[in-house]
Each structure stands twice: as structure tokens, then as C-alpha cells.
N, CA, C and O atoms as a GROMACS GRO file, in nm:
protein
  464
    1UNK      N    1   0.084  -0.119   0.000
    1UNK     CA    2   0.000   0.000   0.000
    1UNK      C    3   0.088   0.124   0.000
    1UNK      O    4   0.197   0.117   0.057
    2UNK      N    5   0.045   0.258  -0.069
    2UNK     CA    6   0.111   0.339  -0.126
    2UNK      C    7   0.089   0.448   0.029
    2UNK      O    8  -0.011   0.443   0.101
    3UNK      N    9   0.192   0.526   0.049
    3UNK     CA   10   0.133   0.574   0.151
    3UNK      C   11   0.189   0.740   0.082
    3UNK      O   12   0.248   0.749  -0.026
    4UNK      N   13   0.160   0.840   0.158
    4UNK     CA   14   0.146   0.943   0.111
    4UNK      C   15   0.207   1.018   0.304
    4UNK      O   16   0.184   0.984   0.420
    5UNK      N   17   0.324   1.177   0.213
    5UNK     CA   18   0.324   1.257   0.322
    5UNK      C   19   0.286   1.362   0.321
    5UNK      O   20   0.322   1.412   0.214
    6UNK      N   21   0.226   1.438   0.385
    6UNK     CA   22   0.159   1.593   0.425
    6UNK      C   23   0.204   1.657   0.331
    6UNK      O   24   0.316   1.637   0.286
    7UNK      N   25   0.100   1.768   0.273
    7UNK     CA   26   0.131   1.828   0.097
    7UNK      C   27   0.229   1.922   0.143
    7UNK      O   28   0.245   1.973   0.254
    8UNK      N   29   0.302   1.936   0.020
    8UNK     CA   30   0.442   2.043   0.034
    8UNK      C   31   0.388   2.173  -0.078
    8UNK      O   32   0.389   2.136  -0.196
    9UNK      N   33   0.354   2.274  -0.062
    9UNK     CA   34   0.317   2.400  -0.168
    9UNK      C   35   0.494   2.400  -0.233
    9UNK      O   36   0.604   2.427  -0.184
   10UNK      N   37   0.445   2.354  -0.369
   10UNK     CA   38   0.570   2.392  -0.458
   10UNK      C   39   0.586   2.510  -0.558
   10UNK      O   40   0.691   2.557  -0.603
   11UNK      N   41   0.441   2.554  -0.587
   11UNK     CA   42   0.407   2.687  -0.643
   11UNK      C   43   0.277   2.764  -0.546
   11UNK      O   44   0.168   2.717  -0.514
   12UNK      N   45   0.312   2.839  -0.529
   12UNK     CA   46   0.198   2.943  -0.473
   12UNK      C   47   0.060   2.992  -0.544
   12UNK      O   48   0.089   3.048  -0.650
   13UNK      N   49  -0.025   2.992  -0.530
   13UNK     CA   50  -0.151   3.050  -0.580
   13UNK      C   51  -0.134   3.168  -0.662
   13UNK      O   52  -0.122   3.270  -0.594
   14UNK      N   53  -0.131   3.186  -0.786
   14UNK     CA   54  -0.121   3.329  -0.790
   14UNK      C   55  -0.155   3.348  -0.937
   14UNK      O   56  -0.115   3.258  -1.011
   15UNK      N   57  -0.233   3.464  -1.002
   15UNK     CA   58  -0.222   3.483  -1.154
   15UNK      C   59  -0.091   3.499  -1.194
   15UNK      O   60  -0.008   3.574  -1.141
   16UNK      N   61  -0.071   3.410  -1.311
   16UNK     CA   62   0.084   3.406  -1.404
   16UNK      C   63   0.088   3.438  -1.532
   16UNK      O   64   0.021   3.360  -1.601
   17UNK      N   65   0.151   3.538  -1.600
   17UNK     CA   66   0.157   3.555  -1.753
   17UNK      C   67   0.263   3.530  -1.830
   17UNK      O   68   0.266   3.538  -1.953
   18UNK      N   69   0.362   3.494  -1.747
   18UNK     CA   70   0.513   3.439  -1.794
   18UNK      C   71   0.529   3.335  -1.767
   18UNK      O   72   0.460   3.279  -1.681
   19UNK      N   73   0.641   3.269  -1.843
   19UNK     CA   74   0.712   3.165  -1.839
   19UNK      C   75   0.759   3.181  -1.659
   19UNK      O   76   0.750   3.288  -1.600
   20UNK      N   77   0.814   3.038  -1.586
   20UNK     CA   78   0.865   3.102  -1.482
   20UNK      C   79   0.922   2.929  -1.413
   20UNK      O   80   0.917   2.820  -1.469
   21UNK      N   81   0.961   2.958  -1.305
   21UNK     CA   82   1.010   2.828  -1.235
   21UNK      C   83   0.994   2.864  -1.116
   21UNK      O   84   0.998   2.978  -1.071
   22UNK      N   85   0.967   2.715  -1.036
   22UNK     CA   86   0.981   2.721  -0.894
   22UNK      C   87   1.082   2.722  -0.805
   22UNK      O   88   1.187   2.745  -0.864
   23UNK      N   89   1.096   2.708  -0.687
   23UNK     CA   90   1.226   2.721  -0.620
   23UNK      C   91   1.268   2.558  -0.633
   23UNK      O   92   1.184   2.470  -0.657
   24UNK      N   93   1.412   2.532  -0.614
   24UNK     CA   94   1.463   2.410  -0.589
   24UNK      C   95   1.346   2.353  -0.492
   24UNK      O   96   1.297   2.428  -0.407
   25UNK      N   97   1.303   2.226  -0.507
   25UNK     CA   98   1.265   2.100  -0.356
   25UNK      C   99   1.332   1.973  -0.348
   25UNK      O  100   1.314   1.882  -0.429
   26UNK      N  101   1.409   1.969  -0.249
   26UNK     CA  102   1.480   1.829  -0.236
   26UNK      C  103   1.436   1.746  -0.167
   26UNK      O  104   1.439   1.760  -0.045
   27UNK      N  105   1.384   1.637  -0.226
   27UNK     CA  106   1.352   1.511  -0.189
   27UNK      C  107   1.412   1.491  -0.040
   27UNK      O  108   1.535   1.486  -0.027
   28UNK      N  109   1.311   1.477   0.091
   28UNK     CA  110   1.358   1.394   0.199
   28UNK      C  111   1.358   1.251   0.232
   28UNK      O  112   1.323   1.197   0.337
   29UNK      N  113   1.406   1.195   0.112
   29UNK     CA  114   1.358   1.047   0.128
   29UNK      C  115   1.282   0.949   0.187
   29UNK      O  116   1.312   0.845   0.245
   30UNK      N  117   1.122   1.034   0.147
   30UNK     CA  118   1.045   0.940   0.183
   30UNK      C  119   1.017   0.825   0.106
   30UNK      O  120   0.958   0.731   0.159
   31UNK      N  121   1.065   0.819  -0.055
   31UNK     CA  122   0.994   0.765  -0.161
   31UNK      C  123   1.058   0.771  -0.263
   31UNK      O  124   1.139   0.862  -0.272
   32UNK      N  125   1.046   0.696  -0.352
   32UNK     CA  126   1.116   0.732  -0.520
   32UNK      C  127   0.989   0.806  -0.577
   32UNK      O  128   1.025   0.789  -0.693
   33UNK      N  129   0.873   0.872  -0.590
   33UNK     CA  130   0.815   0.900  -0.661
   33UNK      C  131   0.746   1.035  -0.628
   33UNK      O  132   0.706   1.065  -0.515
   34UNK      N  133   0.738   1.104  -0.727
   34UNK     CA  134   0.688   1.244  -0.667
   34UNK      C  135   0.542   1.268  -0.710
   34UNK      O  136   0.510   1.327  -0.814
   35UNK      N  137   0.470   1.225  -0.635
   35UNK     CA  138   0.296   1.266  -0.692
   35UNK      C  139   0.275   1.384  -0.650
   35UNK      O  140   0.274   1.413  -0.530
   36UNK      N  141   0.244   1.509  -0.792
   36UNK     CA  142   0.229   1.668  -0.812
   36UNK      C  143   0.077   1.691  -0.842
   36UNK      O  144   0.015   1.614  -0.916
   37UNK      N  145   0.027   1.785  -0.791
   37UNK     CA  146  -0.131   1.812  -0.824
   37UNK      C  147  -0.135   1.972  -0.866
   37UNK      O  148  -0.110   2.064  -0.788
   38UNK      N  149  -0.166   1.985  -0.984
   38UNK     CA  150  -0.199   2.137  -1.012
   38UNK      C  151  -0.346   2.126  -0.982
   38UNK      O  152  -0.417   2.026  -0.976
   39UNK      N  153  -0.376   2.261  -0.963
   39UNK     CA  154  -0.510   2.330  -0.955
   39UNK      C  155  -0.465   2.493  -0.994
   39UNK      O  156  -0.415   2.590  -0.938
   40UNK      N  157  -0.549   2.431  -1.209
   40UNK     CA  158  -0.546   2.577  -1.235
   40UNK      C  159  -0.698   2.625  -1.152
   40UNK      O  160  -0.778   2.540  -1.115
   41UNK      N  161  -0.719   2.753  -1.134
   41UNK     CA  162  -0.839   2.747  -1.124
   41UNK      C  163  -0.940   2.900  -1.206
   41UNK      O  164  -1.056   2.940  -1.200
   42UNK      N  165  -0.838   2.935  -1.264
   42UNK     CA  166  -0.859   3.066  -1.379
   42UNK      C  167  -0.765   3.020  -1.500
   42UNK      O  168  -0.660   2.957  -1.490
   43UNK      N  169  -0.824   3.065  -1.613
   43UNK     CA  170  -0.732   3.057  -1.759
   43UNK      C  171  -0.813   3.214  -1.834
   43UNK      O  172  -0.936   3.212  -1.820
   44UNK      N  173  -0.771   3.308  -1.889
   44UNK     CA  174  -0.773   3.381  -1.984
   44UNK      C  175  -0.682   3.425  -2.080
   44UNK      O  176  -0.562   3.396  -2.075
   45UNK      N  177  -0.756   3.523  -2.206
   45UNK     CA  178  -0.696   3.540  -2.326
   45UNK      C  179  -0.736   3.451  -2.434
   45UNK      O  180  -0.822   3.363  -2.433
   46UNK      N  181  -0.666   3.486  -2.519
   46UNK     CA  182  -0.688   3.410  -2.656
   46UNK      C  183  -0.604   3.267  -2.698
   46UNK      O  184  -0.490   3.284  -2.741
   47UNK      N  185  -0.640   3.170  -2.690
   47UNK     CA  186  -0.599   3.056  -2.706
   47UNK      C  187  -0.511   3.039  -2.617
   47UNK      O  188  -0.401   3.020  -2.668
   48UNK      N  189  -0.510   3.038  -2.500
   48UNK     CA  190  -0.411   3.044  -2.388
   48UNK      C  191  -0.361   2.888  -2.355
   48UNK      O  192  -0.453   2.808  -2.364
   49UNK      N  193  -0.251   2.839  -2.323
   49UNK     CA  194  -0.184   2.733  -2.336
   49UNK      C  195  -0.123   2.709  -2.206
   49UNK      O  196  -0.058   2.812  -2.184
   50UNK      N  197  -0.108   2.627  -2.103
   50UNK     CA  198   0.002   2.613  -2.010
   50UNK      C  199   0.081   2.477  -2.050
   50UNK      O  200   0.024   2.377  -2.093
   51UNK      N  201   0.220   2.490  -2.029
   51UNK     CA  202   0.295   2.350  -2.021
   51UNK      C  203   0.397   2.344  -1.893
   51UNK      O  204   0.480   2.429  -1.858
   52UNK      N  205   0.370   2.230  -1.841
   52UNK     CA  206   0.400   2.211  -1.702
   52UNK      C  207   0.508   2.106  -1.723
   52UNK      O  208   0.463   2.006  -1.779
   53UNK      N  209   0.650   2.101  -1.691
   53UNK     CA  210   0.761   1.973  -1.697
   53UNK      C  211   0.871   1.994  -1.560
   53UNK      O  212   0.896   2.107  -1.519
   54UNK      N  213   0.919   1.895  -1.510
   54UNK     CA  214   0.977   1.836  -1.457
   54UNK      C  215   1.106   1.866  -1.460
   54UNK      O  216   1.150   1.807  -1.559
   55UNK      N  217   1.215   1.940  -1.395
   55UNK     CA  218   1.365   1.950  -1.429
   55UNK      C  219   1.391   1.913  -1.303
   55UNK      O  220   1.335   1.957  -1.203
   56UNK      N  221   1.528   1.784  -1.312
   56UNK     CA  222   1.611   1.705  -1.182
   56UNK      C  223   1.744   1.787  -1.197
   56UNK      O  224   1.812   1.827  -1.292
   57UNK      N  225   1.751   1.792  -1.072
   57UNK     CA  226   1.884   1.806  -1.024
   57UNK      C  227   1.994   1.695  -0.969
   57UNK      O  228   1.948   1.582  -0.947
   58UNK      N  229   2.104   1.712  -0.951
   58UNK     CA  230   2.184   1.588  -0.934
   58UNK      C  231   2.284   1.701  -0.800
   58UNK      O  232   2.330   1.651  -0.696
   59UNK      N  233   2.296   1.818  -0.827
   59UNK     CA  234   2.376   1.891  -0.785
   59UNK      C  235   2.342   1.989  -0.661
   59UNK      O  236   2.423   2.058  -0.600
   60UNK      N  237   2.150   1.978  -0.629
   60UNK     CA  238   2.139   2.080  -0.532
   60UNK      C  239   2.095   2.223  -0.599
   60UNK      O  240   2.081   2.334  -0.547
   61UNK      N  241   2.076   2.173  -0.747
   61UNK     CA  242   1.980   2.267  -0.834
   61UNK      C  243   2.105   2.410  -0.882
   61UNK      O  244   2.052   2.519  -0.903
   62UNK      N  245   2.241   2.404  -0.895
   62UNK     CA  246   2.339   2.451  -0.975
   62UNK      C  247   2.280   2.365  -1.149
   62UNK      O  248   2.214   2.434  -1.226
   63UNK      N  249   2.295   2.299  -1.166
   63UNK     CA  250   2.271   2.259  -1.285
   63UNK      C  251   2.091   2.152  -1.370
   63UNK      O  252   2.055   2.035  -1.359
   64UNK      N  253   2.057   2.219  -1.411
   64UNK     CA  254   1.920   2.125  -1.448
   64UNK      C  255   1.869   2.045  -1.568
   64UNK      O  256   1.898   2.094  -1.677
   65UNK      N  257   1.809   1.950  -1.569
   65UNK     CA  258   1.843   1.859  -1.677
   65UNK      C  259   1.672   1.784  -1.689
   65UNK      O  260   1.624   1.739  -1.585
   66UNK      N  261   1.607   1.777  -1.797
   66UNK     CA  262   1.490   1.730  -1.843
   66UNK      C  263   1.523   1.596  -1.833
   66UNK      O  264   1.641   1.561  -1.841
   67UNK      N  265   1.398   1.485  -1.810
   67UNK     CA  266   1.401   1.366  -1.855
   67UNK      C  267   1.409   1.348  -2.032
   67UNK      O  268   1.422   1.440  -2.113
   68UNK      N  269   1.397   1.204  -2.058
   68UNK     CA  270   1.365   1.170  -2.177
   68UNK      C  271   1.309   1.085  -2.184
   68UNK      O  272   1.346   1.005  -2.098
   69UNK      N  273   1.196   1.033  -2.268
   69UNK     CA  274   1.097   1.167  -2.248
   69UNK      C  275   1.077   1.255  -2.141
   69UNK      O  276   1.130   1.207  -2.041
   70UNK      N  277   1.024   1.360  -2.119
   70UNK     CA  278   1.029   1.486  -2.068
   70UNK      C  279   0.901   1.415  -1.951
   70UNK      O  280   0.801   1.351  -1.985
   71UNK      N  281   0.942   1.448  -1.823
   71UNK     CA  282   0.853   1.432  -1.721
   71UNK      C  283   0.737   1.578  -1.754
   71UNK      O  284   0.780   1.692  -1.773
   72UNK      N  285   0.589   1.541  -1.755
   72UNK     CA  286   0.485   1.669  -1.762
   72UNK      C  287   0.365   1.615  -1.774
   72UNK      O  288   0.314   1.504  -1.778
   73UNK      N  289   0.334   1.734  -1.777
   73UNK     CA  290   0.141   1.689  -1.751
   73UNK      C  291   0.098   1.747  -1.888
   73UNK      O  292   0.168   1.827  -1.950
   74UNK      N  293  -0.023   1.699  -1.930
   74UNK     CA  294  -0.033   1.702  -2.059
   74UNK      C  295  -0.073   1.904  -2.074
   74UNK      O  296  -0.084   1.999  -1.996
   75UNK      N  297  -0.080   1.889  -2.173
   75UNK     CA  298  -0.102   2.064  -2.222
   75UNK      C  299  -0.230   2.144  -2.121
   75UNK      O  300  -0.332   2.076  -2.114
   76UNK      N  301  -0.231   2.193  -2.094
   76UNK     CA  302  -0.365   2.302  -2.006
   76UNK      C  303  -0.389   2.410  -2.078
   76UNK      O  304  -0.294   2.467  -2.132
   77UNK      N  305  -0.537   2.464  -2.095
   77UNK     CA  306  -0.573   2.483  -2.195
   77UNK      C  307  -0.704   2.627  -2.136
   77UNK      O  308  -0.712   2.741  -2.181
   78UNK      N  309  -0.808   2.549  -1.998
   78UNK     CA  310  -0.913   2.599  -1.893
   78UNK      C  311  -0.824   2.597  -1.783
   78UNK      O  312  -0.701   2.593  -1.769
   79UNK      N  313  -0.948   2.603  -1.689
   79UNK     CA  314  -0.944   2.552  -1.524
   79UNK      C  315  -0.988   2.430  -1.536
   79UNK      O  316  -1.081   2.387  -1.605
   80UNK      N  317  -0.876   2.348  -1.422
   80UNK     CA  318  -0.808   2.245  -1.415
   80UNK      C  319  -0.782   2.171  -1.349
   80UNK      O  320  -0.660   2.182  -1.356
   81UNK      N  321  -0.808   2.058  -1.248
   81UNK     CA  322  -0.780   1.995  -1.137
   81UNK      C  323  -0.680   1.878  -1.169
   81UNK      O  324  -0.732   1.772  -1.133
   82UNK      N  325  -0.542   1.858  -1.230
   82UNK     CA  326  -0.507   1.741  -1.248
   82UNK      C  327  -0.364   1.724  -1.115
   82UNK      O  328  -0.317   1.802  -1.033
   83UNK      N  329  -0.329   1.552  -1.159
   83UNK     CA  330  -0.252   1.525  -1.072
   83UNK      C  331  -0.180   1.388  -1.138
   83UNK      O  332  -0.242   1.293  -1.185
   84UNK      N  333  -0.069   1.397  -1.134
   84UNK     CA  334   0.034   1.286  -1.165
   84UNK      C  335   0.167   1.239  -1.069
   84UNK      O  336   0.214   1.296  -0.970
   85UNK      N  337   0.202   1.134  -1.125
   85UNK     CA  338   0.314   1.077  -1.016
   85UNK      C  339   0.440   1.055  -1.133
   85UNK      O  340   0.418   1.013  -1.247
   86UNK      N  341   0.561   1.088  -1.087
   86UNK     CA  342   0.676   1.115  -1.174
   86UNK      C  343   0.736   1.025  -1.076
   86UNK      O  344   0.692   1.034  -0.962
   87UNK      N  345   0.863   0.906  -1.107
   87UNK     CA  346   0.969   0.857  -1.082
   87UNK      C  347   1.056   0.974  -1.021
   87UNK      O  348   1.060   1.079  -1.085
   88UNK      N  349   1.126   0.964  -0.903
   88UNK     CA  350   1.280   1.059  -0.877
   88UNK      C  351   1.347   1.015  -0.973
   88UNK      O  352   1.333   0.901  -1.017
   89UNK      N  353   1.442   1.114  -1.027
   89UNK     CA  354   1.503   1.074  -1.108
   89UNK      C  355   1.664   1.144  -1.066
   89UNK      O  356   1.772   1.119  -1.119
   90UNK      N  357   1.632   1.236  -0.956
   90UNK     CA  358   1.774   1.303  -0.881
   90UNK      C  359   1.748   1.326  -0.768
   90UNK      O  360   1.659   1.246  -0.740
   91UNK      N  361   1.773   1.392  -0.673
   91UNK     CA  362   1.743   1.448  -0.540
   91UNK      C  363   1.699   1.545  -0.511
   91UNK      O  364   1.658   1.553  -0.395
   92UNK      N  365   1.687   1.666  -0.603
   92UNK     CA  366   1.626   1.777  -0.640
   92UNK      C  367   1.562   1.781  -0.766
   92UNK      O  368   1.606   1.738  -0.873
   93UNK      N  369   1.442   1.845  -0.741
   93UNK     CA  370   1.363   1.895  -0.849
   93UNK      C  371   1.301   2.026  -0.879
   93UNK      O  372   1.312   2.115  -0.795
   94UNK      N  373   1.234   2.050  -0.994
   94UNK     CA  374   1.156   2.235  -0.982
   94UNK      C  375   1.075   2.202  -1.056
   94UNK      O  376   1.106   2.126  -1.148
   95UNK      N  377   0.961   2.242  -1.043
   95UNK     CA  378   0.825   2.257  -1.156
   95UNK      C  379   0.874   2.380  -1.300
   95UNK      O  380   0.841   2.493  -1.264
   96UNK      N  381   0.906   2.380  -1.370
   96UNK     CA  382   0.890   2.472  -1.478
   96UNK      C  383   0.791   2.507  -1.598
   96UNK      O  384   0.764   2.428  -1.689
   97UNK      N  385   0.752   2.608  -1.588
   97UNK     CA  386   0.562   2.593  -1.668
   97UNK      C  387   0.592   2.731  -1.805
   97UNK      O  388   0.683   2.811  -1.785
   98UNK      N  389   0.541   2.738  -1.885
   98UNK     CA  390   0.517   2.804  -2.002
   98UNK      C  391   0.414   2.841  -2.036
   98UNK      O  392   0.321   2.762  -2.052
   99UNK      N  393   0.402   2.950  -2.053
   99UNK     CA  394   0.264   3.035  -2.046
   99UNK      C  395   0.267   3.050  -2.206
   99UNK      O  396   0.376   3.037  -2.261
  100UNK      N  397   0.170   3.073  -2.273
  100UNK     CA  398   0.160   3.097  -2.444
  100UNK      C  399   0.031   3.111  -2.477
  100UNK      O  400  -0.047   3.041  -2.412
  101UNK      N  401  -0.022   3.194  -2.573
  101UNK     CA  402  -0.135   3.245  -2.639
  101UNK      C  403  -0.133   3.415  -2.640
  101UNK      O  404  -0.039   3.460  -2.574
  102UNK      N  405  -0.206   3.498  -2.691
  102UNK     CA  406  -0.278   3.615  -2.699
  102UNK      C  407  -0.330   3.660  -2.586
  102UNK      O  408  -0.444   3.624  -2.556
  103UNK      N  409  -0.249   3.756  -2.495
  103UNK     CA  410  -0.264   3.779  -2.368
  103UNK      C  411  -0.283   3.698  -2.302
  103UNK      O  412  -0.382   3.734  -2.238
  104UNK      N  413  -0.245   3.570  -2.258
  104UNK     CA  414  -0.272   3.461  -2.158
  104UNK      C  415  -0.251   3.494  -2.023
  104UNK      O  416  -0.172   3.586  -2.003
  105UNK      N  417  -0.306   3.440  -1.924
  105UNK     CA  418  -0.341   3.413  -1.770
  105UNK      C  419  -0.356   3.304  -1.707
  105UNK      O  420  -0.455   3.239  -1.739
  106UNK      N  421  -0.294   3.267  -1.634
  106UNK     CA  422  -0.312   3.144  -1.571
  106UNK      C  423  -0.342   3.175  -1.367
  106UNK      O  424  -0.284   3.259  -1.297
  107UNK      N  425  -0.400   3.118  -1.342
  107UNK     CA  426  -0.431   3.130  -1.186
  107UNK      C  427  -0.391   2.954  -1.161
  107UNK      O  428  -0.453   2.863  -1.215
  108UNK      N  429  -0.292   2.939  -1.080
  108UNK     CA  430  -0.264   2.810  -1.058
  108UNK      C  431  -0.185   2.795  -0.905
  108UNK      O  432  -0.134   2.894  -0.852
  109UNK      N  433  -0.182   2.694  -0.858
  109UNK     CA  434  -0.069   2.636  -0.756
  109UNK      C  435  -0.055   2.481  -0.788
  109UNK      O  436  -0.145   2.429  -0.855
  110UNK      N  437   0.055   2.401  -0.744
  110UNK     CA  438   0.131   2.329  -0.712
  110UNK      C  439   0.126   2.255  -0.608
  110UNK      O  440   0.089   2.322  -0.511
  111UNK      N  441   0.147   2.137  -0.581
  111UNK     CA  442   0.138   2.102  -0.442
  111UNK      C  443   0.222   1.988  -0.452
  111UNK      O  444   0.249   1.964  -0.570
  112UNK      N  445   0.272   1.907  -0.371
  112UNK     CA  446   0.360   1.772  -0.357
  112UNK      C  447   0.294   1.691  -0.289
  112UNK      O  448   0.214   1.719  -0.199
  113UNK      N  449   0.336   1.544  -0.344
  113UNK     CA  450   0.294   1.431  -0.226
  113UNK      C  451   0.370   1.387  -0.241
  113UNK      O  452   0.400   1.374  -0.360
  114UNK      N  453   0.457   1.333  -0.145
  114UNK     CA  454   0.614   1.247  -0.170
  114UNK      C  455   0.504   1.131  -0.126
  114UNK      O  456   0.404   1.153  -0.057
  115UNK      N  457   0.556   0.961  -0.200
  115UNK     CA  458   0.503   0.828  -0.194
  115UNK      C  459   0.628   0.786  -0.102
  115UNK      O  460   0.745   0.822  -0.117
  116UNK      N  461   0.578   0.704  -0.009
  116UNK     CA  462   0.668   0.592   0.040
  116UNK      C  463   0.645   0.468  -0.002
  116UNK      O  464   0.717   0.376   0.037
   0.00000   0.00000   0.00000
């Protein structure tokens, strides 16, 4: 049985119109797997797009490096309740998201569940 620890805020609540990244989070070894839950809960503009991926660290977040394929959640588009589980793949990680369309807006946060 999968067990789960107390949510970690990895992005803050907030309207976003840029590209942007989160702070380093280093894994306290509860788990190899990082289950992430967005909640957009606003989207505006014209064809507005979010892309949400995964960058590991090996180093304590000096240097960052994509999976292959690319750890992410599929394209966001509205408001949004999703949630996925990514393999560790280093000891540090950051959410990095991409904002795109004709004045776009995103209202979103982040959250963590480390698996044991």
C-alpha cells in the first residue's frame, strides 16, 4: 500500500503571464516518486496554453536537466484539477511551466505528495 506525506506547496496561488520556475525541492527520502497536483483554477486570453515539466537536479539545483521523455502533464488549456506521479530521477527537483497564447493568464498552484 502506497502511503502518502503531508502536501508540500511547490508553487503558490497566484495569476501568471510568464514563463517562470519554482524554487529548488529536495527530496527527503520518503519515496522514489513524486505525486504533483496542479489546480489551475482561472485561464484567460486568446488561445491560452500552459505546459508544465519536470527538471532534476543531481547537484542541489546549480545545474538542471529534463528527462527523456520529458517528465509533464499534458497541455492546459481551462481551469483544471489534475494530478500525476513522476519517478525521482535526482534528489532535487523544480516545476517549470510556459505560459503561451494572446494575452494569456493562468491562476494556478502546485502542491507535492512524496510516496513511500
Amino acid at each position: 500500500m502506497m502511503a502518502f506525506a503531508a502536501p508540500r506547496e511547490v508553487v503558490a496561488s497566484a495569476a501568471r503571464t510568464t514563463t517562470g520556475t519554482s524554487s529548488a525541492i529536495t527530496l527527503d527520502g520518503l519515496g522514489e516518486d513524486v505525486s504533483l497536483a496542479v489546480d489551475v483554477t482561472a485561464a484567460s486570453g486568446t488561445t491560452p496554453t500552459l505546459d508544465m515539466t519536470i527538471e532534476w537536479s543531481h547537484d542541489g539545483g546549480t545545474t538542471w536537466m529534463t528527462a527523456d521523455p520529458p517528465d509533464a502533464f499534458t497541455q492546459i488549456t481551462a481551469a483544471a484539477k489534475k494530478t500525476k506521479v513522476f519517478a525521482a530521477k535526482a534528489p532535487t527537483y523544480r516545476v517549470r511551466w510556459t505560459i503561451a497564447g494572446t494575452t494569456p493568464s493562468f491562476t494556478f498552484q502546485v502542491r507535492d505528495y512524496l510516496t513511500a
